[in-house]
ChimeraX commands (.cxc) that place a marker at each C-alpha (Angstrom):
marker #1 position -41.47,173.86,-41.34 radius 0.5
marker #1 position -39.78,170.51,-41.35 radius 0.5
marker #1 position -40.40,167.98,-44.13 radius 0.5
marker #1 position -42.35,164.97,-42.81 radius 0.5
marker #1 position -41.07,162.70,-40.56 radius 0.5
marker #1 position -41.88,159.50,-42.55 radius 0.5
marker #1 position -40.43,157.45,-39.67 radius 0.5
marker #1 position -43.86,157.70,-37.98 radius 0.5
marker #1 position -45.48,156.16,-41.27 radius 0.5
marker #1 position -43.20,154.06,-41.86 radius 0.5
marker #1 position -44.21,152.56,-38.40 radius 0.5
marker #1 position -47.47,151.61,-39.50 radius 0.5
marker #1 position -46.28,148.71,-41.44 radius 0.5
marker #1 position -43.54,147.33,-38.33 radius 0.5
marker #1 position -45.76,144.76,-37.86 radius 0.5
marker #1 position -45.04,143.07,-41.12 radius 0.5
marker #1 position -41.36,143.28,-39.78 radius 0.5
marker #1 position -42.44,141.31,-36.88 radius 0.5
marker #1 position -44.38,138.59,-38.94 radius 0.5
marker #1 position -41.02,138.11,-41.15 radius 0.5
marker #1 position -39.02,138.06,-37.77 radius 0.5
marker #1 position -41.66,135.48,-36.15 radius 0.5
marker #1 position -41.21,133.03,-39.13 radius 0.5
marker #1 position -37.62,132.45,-38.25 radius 0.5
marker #1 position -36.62,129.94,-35.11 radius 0.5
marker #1 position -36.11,131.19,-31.72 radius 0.5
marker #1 position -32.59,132.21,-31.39 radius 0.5
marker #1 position -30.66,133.53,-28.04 radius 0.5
marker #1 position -29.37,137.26,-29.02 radius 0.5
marker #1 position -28.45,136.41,-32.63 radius 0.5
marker #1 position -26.36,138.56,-34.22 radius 0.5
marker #1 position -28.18,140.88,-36.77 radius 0.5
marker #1 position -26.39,142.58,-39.59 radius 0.5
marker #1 position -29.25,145.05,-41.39 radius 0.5
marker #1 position -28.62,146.08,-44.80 radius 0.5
marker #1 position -29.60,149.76,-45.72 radius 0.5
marker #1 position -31.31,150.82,-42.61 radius 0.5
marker #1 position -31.75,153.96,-43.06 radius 0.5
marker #1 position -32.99,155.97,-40.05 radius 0.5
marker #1 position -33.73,152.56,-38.51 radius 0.5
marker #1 position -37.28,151.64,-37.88 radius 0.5
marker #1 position -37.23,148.09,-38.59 radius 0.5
marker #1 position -33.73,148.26,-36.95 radius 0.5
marker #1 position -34.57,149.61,-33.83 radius 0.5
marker #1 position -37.64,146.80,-33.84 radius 0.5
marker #1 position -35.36,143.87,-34.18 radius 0.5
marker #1 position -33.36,145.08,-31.39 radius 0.5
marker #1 position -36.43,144.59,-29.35 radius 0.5
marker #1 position -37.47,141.32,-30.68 radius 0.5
marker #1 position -34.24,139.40,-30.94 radius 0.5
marker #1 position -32.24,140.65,-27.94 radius 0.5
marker #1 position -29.05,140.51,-29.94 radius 0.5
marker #1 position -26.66,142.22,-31.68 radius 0.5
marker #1 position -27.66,144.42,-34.76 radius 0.5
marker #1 position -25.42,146.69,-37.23 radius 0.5
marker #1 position -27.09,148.50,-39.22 radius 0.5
marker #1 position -25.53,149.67,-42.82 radius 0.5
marker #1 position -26.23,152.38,-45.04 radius 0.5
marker #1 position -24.89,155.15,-47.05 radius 0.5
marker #1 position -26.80,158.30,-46.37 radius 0.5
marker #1 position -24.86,160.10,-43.20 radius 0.5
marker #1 position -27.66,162.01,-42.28 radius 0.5
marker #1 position -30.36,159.17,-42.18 radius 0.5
marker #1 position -27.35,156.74,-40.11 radius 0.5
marker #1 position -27.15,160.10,-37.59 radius 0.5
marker #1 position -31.09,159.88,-36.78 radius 0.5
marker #1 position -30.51,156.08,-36.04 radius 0.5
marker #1 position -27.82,156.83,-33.67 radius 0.5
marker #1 position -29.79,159.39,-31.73 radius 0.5
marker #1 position -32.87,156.67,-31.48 radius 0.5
marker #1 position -30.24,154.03,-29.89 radius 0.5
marker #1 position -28.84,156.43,-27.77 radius 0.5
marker #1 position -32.07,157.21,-26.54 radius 0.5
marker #1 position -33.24,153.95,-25.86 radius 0.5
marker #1 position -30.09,153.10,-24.56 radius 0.5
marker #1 position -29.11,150.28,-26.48 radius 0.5
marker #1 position -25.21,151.91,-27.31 radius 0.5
marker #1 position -23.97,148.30,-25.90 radius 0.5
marker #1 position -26.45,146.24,-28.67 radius 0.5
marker #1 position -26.72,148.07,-31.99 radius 0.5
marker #1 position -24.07,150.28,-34.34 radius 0.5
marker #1 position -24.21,151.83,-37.50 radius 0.5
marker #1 position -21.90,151.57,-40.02 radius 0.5
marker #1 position -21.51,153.54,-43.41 radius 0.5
marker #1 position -20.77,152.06,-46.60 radius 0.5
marker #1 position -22.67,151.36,-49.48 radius 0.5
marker #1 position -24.37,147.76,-50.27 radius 0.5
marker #1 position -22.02,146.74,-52.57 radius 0.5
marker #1 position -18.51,147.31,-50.43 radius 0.5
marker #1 position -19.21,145.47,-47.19 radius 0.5
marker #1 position -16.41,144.48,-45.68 radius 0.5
marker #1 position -17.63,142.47,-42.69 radius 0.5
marker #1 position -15.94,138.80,-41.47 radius 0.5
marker #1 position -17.12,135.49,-43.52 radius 0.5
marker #1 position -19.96,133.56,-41.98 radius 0.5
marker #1 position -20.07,136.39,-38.86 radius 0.5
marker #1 position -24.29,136.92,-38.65 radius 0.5
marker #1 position -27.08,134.47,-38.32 radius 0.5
marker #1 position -29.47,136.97,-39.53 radius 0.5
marker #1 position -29.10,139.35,-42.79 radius 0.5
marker #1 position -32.17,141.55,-42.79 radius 0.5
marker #1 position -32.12,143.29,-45.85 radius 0.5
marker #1 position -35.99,145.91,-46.22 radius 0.5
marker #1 position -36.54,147.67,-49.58 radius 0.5
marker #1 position -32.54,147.77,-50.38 radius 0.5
marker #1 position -31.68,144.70,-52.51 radius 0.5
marker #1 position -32.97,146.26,-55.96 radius 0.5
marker #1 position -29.56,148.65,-55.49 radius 0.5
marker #1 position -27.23,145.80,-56.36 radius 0.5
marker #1 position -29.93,143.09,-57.76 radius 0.5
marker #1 position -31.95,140.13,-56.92 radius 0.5
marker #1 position -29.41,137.90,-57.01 radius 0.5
marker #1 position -26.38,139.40,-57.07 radius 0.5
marker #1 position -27.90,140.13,-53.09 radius 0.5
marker #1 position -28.37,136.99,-52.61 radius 0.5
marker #1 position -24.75,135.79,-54.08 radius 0.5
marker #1 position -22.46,138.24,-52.13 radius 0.5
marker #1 position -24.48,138.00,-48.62 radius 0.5
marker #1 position -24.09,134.87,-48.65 radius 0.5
marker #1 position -20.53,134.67,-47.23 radius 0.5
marker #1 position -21.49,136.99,-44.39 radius 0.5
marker #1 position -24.26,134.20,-43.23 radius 0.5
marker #1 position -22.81,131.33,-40.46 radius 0.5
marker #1 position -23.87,128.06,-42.29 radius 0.5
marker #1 position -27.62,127.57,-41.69 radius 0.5
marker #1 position -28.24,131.24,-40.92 radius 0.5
marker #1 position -31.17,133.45,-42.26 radius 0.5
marker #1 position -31.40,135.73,-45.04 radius 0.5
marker #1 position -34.69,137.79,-44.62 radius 0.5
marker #1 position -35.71,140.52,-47.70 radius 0.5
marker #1 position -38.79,142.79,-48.65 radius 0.5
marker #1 position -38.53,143.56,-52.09 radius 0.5
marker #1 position -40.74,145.02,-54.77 radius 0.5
marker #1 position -43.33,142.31,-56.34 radius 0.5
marker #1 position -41.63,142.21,-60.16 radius 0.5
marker #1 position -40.45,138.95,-61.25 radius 0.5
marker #1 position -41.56,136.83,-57.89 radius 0.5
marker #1 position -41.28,133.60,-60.11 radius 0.5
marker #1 position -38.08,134.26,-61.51 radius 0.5
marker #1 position -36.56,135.18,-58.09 radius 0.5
marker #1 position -38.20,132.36,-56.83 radius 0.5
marker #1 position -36.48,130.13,-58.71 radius 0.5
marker #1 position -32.93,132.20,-57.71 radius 0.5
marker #1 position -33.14,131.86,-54.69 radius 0.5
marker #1 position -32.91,127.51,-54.64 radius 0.5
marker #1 position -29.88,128.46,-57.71 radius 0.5
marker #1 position -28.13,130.43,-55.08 radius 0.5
marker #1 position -28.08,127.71,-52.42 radius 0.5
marker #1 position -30.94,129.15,-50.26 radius 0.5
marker #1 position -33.77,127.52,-48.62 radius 0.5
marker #1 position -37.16,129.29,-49.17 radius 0.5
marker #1 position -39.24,129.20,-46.07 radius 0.5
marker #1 position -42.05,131.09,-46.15 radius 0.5
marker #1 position -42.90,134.36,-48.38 radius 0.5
marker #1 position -46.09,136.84,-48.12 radius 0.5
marker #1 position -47.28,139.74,-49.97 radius 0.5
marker #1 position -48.05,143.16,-49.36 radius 0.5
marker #1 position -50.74,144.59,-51.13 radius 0.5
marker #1 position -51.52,147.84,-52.59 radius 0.5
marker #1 position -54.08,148.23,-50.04 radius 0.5
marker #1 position -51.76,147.75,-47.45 radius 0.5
marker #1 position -49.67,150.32,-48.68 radius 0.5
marker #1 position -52.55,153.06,-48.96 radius 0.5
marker #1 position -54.07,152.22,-46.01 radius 0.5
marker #1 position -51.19,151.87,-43.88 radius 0.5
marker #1 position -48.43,154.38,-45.49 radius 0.5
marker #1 position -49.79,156.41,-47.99 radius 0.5
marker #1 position -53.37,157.33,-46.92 radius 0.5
marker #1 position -51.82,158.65,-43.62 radius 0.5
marker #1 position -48.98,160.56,-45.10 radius 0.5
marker #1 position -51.15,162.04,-47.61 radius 0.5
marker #1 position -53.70,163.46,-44.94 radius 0.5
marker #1 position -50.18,164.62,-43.06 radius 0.5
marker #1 position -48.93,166.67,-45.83 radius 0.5
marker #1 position -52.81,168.39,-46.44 radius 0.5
marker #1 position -52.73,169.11,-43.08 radius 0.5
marker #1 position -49.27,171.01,-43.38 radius 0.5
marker #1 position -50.16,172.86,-46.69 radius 0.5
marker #1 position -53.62,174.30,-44.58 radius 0.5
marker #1 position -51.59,175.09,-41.83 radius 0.5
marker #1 position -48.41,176.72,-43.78 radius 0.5
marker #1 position -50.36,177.99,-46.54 radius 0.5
marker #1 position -49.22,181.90,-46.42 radius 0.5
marker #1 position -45.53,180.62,-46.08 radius 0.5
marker #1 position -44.50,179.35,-49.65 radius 0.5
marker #1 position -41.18,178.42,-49.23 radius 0.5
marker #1 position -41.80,175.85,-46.85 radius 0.5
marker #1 position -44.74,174.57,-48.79 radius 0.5
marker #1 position -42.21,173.67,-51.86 radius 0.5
marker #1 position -40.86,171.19,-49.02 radius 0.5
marker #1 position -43.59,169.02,-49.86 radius 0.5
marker #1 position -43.71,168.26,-53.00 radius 0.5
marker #1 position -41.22,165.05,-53.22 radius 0.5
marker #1 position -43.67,163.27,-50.58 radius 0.5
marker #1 position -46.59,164.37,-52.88 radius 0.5
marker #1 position -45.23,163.04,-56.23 radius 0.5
marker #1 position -44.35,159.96,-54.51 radius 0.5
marker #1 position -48.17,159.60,-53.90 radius 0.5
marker #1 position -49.34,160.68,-56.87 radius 0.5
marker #1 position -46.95,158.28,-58.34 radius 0.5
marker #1 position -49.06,155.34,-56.12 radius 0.5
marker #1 position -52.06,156.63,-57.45 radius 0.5
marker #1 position -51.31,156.31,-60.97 radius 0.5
marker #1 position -49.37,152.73,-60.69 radius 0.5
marker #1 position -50.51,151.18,-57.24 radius 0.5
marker #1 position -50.06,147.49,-58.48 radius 0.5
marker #1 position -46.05,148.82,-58.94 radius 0.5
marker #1 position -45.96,149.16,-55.00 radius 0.5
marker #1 position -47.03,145.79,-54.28 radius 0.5
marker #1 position -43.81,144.07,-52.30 radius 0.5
marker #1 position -43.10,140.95,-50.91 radius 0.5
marker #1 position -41.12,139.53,-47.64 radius 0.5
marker #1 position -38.99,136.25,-48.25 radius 0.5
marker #1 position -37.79,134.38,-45.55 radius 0.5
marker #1 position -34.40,132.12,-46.56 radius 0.5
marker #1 position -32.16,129.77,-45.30 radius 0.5
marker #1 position -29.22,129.34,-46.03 radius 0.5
marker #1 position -28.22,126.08,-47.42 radius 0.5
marker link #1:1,2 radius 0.2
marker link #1:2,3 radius 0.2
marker link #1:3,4 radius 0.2
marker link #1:4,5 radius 0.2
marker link #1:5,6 radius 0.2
marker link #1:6,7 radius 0.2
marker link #1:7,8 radius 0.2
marker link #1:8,9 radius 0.2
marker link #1:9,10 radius 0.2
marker link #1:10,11 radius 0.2
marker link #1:11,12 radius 0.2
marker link #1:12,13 radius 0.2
marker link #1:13,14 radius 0.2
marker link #1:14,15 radius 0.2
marker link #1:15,16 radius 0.2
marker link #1:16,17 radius 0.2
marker link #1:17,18 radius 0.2
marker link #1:18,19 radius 0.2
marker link #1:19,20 radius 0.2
marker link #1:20,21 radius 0.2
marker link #1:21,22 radius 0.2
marker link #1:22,23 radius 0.2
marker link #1:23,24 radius 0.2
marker link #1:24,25 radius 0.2
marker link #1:25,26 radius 0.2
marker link #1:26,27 radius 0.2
marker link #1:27,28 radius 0.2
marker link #1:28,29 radius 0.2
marker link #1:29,30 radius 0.2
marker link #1:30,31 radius 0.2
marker link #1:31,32 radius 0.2
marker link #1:32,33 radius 0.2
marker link #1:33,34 radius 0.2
marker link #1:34,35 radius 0.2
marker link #1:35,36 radius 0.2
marker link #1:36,37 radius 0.2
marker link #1:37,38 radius 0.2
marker link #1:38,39 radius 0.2
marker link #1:39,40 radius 0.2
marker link #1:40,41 radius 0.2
marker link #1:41,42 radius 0.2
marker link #1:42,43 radius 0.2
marker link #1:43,44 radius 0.2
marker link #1:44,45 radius 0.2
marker link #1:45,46 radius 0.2
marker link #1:46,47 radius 0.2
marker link #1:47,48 radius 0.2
marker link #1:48,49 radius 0.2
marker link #1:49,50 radius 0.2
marker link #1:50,51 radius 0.2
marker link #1:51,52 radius 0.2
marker link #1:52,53 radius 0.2
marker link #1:53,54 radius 0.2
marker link #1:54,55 radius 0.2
marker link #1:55,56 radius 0.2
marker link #1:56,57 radius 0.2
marker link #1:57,58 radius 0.2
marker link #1:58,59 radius 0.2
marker link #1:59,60 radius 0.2
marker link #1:60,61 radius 0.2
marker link #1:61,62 radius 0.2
marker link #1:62,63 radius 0.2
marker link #1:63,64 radius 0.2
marker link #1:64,65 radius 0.2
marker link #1:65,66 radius 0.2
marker link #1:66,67 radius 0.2
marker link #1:67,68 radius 0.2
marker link #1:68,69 radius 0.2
marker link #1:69,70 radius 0.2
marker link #1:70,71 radius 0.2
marker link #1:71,72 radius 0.2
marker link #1:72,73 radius 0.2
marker link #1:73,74 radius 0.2
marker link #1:74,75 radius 0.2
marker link #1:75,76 radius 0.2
marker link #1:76,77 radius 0.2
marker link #1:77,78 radius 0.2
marker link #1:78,79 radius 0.2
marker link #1:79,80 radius 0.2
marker link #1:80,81 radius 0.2
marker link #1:81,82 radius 0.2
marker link #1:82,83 radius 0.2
marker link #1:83,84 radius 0.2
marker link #1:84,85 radius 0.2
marker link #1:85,86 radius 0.2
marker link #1:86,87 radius 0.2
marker link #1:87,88 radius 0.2
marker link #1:88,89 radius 0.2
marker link #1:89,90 radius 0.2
marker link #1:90,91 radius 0.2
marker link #1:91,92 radius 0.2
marker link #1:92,93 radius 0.2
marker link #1:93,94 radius 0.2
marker link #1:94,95 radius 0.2
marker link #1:95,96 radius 0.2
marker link #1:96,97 radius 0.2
marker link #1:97,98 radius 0.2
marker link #1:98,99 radius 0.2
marker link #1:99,100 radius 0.2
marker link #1:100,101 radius 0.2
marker link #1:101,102 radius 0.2
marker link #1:102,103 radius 0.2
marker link #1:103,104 radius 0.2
marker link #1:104,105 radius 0.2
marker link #1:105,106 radius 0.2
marker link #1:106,107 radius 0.2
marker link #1:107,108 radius 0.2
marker link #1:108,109 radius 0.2
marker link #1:109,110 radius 0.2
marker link #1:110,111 radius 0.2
marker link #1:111,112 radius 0.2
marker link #1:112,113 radius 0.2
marker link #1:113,114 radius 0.2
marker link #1:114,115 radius 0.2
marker link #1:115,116 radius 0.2
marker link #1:116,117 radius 0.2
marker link #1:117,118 radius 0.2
marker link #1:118,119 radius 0.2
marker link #1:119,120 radius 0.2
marker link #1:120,121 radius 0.2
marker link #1:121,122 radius 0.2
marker link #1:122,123 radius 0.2
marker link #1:123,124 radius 0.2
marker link #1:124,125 radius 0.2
marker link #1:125,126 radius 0.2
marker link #1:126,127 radius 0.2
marker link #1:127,128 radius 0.2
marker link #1:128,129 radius 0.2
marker link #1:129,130 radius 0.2
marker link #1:130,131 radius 0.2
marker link #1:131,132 radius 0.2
marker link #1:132,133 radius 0.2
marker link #1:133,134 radius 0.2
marker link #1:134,135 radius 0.2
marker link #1:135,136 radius 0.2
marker link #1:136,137 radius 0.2
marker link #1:137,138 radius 0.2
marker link #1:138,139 radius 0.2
marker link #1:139,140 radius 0.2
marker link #1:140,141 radius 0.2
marker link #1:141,142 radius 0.2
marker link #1:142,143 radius 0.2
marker link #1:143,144 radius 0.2
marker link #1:144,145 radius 0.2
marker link #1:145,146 radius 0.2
marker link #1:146,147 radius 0.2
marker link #1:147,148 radius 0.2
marker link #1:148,149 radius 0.2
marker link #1:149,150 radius 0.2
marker link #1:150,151 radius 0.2
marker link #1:151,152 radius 0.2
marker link #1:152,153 radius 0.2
marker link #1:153,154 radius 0.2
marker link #1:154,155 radius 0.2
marker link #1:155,156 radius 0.2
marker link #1:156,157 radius 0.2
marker link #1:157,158 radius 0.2
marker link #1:158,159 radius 0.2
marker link #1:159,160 radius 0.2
marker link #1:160,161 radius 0.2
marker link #1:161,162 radius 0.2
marker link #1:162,163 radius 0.2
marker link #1:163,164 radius 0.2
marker link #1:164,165 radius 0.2
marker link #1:165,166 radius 0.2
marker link #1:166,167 radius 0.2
marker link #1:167,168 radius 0.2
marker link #1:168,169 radius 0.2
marker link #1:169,170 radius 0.2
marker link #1:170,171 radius 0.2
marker link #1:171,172 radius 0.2
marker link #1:172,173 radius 0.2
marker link #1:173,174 radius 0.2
marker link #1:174,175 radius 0.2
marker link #1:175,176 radius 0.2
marker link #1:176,177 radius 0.2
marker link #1:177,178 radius 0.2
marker link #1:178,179 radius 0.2
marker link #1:179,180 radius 0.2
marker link #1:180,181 radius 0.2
marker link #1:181,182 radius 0.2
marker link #1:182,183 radius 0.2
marker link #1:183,184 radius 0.2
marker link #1:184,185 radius 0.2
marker link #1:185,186 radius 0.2
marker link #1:186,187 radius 0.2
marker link #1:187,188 radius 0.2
marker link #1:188,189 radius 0.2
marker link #1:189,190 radius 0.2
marker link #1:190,191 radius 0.2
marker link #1:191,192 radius 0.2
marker link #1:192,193 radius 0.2
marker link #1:193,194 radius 0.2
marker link #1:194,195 radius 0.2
marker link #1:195,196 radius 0.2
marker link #1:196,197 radius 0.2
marker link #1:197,198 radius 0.2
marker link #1:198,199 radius 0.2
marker link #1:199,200 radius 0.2
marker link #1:200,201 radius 0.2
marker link #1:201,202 radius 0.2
marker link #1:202,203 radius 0.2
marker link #1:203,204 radius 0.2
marker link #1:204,205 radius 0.2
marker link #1:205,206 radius 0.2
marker link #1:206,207 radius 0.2
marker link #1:207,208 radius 0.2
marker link #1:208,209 radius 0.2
marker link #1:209,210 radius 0.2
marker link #1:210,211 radius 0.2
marker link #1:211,212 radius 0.2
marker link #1:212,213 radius 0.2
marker link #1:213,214 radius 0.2
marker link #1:214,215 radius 0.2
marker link #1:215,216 radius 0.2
marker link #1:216,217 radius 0.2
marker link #1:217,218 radius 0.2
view
C-alpha cells in the first residue's frame, strides 16, 4: 500500500490559488518564480492561468521528481522547471520575475526576512503573493508597508475550510485504507503521520487558520 496521495486533497483548496491569482492585473505570460512547490499543485495551476513562465523551487528531490513527471505529462517542458535549493540560498538574477508565489513556505526563513530577500528577485512593481499561517496578521501587516510592499488585498481561510475541504476528505481516505488493509500491518503503520496530523487539527483547529496576501512591490 502506498501512503496517500495528498496531491488529490490538496486540490480541493486550488481554487483559493485562483482567487489570489485573480486579484493580481492581467499580465501576458509573466514570468513566475514559485517558492517551495513541492510536488506542484498550485504550480502546475498557475501554469494554466498565467500562460507564462514558472520555476518552481524546493528542497525535497523526491517531491521536485513528482512535479517533473506532472509537466512532462501535460507537456509544458517548454513553460515550467524545477529547481532545487533551499529558500534561503536562491541564487536567481535581480529584479528577473513579476510574480513570487510563495504557498505555506515563508515560516522556513520568517515573515519578513521573506519578504526582505525576495524582494530583489521582483522587477520594480511586480507581485509578491503568500499563504501563510494566521499568527501575528497585525504585526505582519504592518511589515509588509516597513518592507516597501504594497498590500492589496488579503483573505482568510478558515478552520472550516480546512476540514471541509482537506482534512474531512483525507480523514475518510485513510479509514477507508485501514478497512481495506486491515490484515496487513505493516502497511497500516504507513498511516499514521497523516493521522496525527489530523488529530493534531482536531485538538487546535483555530492553529490551521491561514491567510493569502496579495503585495506589490513598491
Amino acid at each position: 500500500m502506498q501512503k496517500p496521495d495528498k496531491d488529490i486533497f490538496r486540490g480541493n483548496l486550488i481554487k483559493y490559488t485562483q482567487k489570489a491569482f485573480r486579484m493580481l492585473p492581467e499580465m501576458n505570460k509573466p514570468c513566475i518564480l514559485d517558492i517551495g512547490c513541492g510536488s506542484g499543485v498550485p504550480t502546475m495551476e498557475l501554469a494554466r492561468l498565467s500562460n507564462g513562465q514558472i520555476v518552481g523551487t524546493d528542497i525535497n528531490q523526491t517531491l521536485l521528481d513528482k512535479l517533473n513527471r506532472k509537466i512532462k505529462e501535460a507537456g509544458l517542458t517548454h513553460r515550467v522547471k524545477t529547481v532545487r535549493c533551499s529558500i534561503s540560498e536562491m541564487n536567481f538574477k535581480e529584479e528577473s520575475f513579476d510574480i513570487i508565489w510563495a504557498e505555506g513556505y515563508i515560516w522556513g526563513i520568517g515573515f519578513i526576512r521573506g519578504l526582505k530577500e525576495w524582494k530583489r528577485f521582483l522587477k520594480p512593481g511586480g507581485y509578491l503573493v503568500i499563504h501563510d499561517e494566521i499568527n501575528d496578521i497585525n504585526k505582519k501587516l504592518k511589515q509588509i508597508s516597513d518592507c516597501g510592499y504594497e498590500l492589496l488585498e488579503h483573505f482568510l481561510l478558515s478552520e472550516d475550510i480546512w476540514w471541509n475541504e482537506y482534512y474531512e476528505p483525507l480523514e475518510k481516505h485513510i479509514n477507508d485504507l485501514r478497512i481495506k488493509y486491515a490484515d496487513e500491518n505493516k502497511d497500516v503503520q504507513k498511516l499514521e503521520k497523516e493521522e496525527q496530523e489530523i488529530d493534531m487539527f482536531k485538538k487546535n483547529p483555530e492553529l490551521f487558520k491561514s491567510v493569502f496576501y496579495i503585495l506589490r512591490r513598491e
